[in-house]
N, CA and C atoms as a LAMMPS dump frame, in Angstrom:
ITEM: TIMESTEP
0
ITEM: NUMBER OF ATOMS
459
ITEM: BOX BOUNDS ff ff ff
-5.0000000000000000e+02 5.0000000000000000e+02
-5.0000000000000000e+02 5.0000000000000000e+02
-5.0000000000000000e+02 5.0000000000000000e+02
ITEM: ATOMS id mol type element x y z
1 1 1 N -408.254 374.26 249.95
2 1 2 C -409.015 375.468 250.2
3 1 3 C -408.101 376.58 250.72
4 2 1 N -406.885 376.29 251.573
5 2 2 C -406.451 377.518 252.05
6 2 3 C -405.264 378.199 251.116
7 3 1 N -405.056 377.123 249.895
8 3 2 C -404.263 377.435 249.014
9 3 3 C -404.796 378.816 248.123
10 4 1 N -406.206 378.657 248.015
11 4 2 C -407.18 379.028 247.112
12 4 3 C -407.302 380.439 247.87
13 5 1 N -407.112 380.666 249.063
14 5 2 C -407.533 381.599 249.736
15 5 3 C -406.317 382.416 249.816
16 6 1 N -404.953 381.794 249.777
17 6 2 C -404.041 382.452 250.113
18 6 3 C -403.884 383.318 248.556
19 7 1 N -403.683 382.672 247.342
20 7 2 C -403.75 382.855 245.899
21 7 3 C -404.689 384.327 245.991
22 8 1 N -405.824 384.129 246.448
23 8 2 C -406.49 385.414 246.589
24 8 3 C -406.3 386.339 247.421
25 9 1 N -405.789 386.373 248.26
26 9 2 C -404.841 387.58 249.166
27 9 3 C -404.022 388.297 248.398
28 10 1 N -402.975 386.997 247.453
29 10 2 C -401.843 387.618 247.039
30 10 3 C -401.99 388.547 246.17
31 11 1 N -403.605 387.654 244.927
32 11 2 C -403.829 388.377 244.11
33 11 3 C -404.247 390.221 244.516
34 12 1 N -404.975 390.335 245.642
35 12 2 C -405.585 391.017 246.015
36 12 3 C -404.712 392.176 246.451
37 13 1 N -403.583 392.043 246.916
38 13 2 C -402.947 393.142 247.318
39 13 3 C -401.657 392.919 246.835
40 14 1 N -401.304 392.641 245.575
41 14 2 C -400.661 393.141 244.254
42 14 3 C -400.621 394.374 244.104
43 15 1 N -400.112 394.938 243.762
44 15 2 C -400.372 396.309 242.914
45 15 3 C -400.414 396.037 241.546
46 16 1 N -401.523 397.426 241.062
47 16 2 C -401.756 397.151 239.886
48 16 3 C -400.265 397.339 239.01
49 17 1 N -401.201 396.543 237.595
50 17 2 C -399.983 396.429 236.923
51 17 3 C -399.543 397.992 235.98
52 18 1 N -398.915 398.587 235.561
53 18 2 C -398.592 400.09 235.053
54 18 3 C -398.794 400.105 233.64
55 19 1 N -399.754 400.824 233.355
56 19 2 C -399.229 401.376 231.528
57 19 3 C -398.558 402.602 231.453
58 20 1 N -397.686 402.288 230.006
59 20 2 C -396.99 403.698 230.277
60 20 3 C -397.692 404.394 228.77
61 21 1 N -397.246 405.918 228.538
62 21 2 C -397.183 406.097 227.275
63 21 3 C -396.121 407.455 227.285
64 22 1 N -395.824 407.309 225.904
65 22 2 C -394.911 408.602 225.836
66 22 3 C -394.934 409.826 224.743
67 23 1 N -394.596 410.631 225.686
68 23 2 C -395.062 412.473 224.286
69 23 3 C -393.836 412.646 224.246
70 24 1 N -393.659 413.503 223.507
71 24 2 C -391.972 414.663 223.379
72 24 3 C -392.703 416.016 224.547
73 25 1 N -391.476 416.355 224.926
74 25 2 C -391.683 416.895 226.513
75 25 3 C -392.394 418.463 225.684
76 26 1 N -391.742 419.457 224.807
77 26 2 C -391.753 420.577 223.697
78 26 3 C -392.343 420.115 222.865
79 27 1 N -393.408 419.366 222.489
80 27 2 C -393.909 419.581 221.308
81 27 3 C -395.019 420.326 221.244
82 28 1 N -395.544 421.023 219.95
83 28 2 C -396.648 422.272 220.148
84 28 3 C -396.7 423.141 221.589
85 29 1 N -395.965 424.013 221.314
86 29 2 C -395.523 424.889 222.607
87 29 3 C -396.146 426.162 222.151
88 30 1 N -396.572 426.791 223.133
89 30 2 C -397.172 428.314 223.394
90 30 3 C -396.653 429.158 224.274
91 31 1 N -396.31 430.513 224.246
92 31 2 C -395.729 431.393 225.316
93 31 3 C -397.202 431.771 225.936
94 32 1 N -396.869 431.451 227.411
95 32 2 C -398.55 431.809 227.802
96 32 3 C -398.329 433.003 228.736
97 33 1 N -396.974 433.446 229.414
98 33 2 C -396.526 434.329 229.885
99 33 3 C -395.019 434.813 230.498
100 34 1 N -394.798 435.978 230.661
101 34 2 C -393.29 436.223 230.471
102 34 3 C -393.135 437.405 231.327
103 35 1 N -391.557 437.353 231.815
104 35 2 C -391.28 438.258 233.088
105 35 3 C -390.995 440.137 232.573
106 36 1 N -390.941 439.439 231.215
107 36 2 C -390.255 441.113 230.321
108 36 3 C -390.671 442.351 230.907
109 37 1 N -392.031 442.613 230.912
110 37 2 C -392.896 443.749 231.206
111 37 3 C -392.324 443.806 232.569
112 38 1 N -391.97 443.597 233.656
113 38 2 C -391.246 443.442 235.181
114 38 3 C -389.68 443.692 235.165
115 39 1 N -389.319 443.382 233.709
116 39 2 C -387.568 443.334 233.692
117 39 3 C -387.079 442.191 234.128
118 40 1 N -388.151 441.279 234.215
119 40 2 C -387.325 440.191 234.541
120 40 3 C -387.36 439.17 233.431
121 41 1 N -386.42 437.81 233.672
122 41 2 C -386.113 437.387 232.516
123 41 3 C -386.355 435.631 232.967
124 42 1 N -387.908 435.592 232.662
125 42 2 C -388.36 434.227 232.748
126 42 3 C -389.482 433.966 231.445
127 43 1 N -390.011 432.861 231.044
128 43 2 C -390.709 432.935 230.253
129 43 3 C -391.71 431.291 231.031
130 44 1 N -392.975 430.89 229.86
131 44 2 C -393.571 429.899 230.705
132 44 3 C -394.479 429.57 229.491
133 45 1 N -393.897 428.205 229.171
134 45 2 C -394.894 428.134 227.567
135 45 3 C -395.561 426.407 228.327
136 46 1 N -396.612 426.685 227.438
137 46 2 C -397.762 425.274 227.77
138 46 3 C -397.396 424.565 226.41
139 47 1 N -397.222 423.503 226.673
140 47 2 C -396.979 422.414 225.628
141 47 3 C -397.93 421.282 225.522
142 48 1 N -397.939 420.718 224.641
143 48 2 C -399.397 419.353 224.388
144 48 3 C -398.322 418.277 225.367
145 49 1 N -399.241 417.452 225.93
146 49 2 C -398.646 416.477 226.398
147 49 3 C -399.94 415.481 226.192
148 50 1 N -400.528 415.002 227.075
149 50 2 C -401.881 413.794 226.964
150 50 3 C -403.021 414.595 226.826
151 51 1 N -403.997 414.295 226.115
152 51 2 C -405.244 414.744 226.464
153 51 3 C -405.768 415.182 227.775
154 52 1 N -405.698 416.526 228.087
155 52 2 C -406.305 416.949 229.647
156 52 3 C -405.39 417.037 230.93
157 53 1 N -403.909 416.968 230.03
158 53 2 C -402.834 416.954 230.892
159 53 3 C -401.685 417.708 230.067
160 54 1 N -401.993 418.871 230.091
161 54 2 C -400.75 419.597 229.218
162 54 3 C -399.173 419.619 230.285
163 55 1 N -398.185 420.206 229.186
164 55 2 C -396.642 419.87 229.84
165 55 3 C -396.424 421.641 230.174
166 56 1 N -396.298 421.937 231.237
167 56 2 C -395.421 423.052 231.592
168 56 3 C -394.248 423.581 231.566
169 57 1 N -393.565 424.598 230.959
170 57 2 C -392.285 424.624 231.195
171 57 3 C -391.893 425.916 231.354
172 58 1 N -391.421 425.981 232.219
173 58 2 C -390.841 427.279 233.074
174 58 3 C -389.227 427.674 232.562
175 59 1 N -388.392 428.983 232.187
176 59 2 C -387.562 429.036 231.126
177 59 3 C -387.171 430.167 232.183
178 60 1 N -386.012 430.398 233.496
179 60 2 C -385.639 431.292 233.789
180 60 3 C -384.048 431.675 233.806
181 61 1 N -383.448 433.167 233.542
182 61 2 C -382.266 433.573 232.992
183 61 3 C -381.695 432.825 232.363
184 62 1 N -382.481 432.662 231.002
185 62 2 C -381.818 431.873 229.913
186 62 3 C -380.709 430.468 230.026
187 63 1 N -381.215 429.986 231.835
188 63 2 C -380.258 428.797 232.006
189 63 3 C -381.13 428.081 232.609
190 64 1 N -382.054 427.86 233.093
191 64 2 C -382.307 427.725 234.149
192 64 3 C -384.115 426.767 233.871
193 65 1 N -384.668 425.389 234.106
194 65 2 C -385.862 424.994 233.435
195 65 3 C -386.395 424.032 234.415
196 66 1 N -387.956 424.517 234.722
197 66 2 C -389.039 424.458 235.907
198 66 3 C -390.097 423.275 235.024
199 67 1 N -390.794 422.321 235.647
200 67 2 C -391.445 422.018 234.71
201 67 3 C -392.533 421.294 235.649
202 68 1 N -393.957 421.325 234.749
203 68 2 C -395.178 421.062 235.6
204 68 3 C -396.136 420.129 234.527
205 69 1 N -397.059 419.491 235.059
206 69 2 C -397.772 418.731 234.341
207 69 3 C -399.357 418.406 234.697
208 70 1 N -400.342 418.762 234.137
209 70 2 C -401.7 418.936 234.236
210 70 3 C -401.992 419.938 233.957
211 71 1 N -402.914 420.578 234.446
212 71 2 C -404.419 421.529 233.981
213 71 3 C -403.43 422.896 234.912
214 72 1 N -402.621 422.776 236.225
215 72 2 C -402.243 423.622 236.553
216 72 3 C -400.602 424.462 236.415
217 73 1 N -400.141 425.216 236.739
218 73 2 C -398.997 426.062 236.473
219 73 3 C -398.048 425.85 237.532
220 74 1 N -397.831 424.413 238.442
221 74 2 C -397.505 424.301 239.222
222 74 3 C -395.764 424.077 239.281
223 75 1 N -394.971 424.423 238.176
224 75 2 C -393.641 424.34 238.158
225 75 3 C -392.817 423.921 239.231
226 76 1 N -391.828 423.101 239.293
227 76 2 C -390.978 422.807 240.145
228 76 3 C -390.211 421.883 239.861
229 77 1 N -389.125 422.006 240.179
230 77 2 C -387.676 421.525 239.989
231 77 3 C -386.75 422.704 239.706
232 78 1 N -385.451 422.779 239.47
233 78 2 C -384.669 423.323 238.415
234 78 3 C -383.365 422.792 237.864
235 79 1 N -383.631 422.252 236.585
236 79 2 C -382.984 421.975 235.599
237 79 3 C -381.721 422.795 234.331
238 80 1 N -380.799 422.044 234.07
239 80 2 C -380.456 423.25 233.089
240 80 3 C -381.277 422.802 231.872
241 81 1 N -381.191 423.805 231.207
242 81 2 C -382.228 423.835 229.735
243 81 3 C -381.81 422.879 228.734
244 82 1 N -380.728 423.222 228.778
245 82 2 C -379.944 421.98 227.352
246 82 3 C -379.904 420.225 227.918
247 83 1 N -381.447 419.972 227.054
248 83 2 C -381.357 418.24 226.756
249 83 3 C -381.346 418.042 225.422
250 84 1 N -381.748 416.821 225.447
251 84 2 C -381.739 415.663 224.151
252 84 3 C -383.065 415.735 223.634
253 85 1 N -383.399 416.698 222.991
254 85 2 C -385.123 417.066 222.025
255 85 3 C -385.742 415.188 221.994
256 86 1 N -384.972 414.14 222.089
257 86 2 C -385.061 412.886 221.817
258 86 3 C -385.766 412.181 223.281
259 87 1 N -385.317 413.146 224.19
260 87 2 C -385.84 412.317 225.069
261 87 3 C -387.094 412.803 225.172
262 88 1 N -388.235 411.574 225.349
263 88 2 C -389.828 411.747 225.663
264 88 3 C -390.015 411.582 227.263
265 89 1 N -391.7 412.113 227.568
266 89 2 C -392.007 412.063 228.949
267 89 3 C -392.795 411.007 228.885
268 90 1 N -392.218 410.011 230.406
269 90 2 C -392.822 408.965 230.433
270 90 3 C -394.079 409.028 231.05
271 91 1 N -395.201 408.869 230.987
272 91 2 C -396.588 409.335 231.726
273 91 3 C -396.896 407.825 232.089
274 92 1 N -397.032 407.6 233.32
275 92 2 C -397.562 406.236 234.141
276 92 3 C -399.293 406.261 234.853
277 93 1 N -399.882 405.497 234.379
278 93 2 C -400.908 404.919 234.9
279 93 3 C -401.003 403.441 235.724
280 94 1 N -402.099 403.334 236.231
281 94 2 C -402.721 401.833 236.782
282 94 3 C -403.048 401.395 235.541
283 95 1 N -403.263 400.071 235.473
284 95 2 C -403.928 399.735 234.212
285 95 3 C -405.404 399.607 234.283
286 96 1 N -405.941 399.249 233.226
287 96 2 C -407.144 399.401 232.927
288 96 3 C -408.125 400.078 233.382
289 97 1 N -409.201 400.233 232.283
290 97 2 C -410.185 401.87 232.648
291 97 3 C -409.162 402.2 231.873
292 98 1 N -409.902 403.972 231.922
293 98 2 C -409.033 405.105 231.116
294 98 3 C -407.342 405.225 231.588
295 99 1 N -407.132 405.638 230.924
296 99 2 C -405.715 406.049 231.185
297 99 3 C -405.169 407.562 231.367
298 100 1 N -405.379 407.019 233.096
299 100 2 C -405.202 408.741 234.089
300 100 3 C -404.429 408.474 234.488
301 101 1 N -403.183 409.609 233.717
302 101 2 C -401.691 409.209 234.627
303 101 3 C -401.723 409.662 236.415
304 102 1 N -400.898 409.188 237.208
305 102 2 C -400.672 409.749 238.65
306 102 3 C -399.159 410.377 238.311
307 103 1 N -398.047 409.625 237.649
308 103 2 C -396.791 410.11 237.431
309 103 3 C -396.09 410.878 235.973
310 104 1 N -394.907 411.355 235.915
311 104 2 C -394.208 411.499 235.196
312 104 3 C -392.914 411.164 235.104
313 105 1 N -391.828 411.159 234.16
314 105 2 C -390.573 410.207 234.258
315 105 3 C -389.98 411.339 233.512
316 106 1 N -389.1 412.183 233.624
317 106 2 C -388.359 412.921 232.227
318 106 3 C -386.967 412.66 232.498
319 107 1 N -386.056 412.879 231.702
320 107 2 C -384.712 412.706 231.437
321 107 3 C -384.814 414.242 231.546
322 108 1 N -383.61 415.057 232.25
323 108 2 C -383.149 416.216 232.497
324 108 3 C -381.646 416.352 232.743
325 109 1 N -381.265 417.516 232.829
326 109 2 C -379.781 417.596 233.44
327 109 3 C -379.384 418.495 234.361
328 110 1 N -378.359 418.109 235.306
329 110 2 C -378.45 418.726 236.457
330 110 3 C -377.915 419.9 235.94
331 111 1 N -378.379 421.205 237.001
332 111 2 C -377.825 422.873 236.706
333 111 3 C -376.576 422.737 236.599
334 112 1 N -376.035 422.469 238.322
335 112 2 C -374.254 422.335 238.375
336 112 3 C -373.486 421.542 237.544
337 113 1 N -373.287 420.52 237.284
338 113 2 C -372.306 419.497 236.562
339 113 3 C -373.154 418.985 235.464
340 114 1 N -374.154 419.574 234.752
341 114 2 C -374.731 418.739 233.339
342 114 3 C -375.135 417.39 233.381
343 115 1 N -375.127 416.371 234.24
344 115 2 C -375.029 415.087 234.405
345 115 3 C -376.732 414.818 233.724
346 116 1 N -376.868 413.875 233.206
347 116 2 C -378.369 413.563 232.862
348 116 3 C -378.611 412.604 233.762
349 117 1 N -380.022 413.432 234.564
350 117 2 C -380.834 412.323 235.719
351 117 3 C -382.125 412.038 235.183
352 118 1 N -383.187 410.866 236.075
353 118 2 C -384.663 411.376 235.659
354 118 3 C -385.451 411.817 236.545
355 119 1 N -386.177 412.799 236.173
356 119 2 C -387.001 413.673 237.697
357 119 3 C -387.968 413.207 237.49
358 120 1 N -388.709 412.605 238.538
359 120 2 C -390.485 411.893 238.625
360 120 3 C -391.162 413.037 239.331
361 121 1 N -392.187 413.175 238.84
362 121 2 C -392.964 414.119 238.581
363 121 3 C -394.38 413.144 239.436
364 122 1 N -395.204 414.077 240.334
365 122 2 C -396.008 413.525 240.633
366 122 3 C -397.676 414.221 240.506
367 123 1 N -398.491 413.375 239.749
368 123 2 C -399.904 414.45 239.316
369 123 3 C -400.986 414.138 240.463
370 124 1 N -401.269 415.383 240.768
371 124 2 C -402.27 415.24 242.008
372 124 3 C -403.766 415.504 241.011
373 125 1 N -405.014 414.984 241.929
374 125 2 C -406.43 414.947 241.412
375 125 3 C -406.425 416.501 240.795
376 126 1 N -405.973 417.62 241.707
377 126 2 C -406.411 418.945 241.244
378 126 3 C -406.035 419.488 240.341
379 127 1 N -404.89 418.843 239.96
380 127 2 C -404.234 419.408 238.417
381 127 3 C -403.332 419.72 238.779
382 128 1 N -402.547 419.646 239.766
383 128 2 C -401.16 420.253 239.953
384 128 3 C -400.206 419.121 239.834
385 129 1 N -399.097 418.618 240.416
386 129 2 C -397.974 418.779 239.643
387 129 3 C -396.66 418.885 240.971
388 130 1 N -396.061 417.781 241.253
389 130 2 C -394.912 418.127 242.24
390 130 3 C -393.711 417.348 242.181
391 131 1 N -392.607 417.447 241.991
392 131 2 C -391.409 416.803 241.974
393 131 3 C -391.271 416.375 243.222
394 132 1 N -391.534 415.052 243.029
395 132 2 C -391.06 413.621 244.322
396 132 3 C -389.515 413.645 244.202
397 133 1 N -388.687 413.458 243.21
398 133 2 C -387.494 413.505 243.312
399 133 3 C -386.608 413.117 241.796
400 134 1 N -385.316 413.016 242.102
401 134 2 C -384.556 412.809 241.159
402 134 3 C -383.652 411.338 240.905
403 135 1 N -383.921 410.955 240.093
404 135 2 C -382.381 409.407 240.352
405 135 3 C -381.725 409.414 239.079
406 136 1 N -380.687 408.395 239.067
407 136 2 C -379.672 407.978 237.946
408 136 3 C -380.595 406.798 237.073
409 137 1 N -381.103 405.935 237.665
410 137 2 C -381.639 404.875 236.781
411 137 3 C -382.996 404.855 236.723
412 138 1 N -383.92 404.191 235.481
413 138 2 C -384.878 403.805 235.208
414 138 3 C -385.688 403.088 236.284
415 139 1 N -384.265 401.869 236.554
416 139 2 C -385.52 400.999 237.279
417 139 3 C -385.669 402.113 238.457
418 140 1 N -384.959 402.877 239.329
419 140 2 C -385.267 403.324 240.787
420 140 3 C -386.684 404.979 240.178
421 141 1 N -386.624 405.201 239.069
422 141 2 C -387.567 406.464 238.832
423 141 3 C -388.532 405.393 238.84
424 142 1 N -388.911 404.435 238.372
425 142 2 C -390.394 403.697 238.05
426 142 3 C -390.345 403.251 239.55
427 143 1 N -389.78 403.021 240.525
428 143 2 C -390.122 402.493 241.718
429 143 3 C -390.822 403.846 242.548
430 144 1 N -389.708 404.62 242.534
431 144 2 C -390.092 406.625 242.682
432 144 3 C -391.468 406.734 242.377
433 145 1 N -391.905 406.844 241.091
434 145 2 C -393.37 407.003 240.718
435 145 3 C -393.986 405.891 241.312
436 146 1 N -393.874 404.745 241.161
437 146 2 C -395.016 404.107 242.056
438 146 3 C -395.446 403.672 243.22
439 147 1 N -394.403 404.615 243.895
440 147 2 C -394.406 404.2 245.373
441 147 3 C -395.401 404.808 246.112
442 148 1 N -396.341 404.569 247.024
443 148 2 C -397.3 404.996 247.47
444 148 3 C -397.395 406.617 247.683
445 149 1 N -398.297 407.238 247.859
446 149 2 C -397.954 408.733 248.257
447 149 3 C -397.796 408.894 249.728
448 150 1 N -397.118 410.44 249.546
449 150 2 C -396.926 410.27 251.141
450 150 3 C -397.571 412.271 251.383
451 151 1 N -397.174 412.073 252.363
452 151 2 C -397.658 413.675 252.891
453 151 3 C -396.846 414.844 251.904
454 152 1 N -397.602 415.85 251.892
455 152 2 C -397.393 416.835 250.757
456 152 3 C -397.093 416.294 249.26
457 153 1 N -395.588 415.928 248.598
458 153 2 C -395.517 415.741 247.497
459 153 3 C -395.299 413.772 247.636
């Protein structure tokens, strides 16, 4: 019996197990607004990403790339612009039920030295959108995204 009981603890406070799925970060892109009319030199196109979770991307002095994910315009990070069109965004869920991401995973490159990292991206209920942080490897971004939340991002 206490075997039976312990088995169900363990089961119980598991974490769920993750589905992933993946878009191209630019695909079907729209200019939804731009710094021109101000003289300034930013641009901000909405891209398809999941159903009910479009991809943001923020485009400033032609070097320079912000990026957000959901319903809101919540940009953050900065990236240089030049990646690999090849790399896709990893979108993480809990499993089962629908599939409502909480995270994001992208391959980017740093402004200063070009180096390719992955920035996890974190989706809040309201539609916004906040960069938890940056790493070198896969396994430490999937630990990044699923690590509990904490205060602010």
């Amino acid at each position: 019996m206490l075997g039976l009981i312990a088995t169900i603890l363990l089961t119980t406070t598991a974490p769920d197990p993750v589905q992933v799925r993946y878009t191209p970060l630019s695909d079907h892109c729209e200019m939804m607004d731009e710094g021109a009319f101000e003289g300034q030199d930013w641009v901000l196109h909405r891209c398809q990403g999941l159903p009910g979770y479009p991809i943001w991307i923020g485009y400033a002095d032609g070097t320079r790339m912000s990026l957000a994910f959901g319903s809101m315009q919540s940009v953050s990070g900065m990236f240089a612009t030049d990646r690999d069109t090849s790399w896709p965004v990893e979108w993480r869920a809990r499993a089962g039920g629908d599939f409502q991401p909480y995270a994001t995973i992208v391959s980017v490159r740093s402004l200063t030295d070009g180096t390719s990292m992955l920035a996890v991206y974190l989706l809040a209920e309201d539609g916004s959108s906040c960069l938890r942080g940056v790493t070198a490897t896969n396994e430490a971004a999937g630990e990044l995204a699923d690590a509990p939340p904490r205060q602010g991002c």
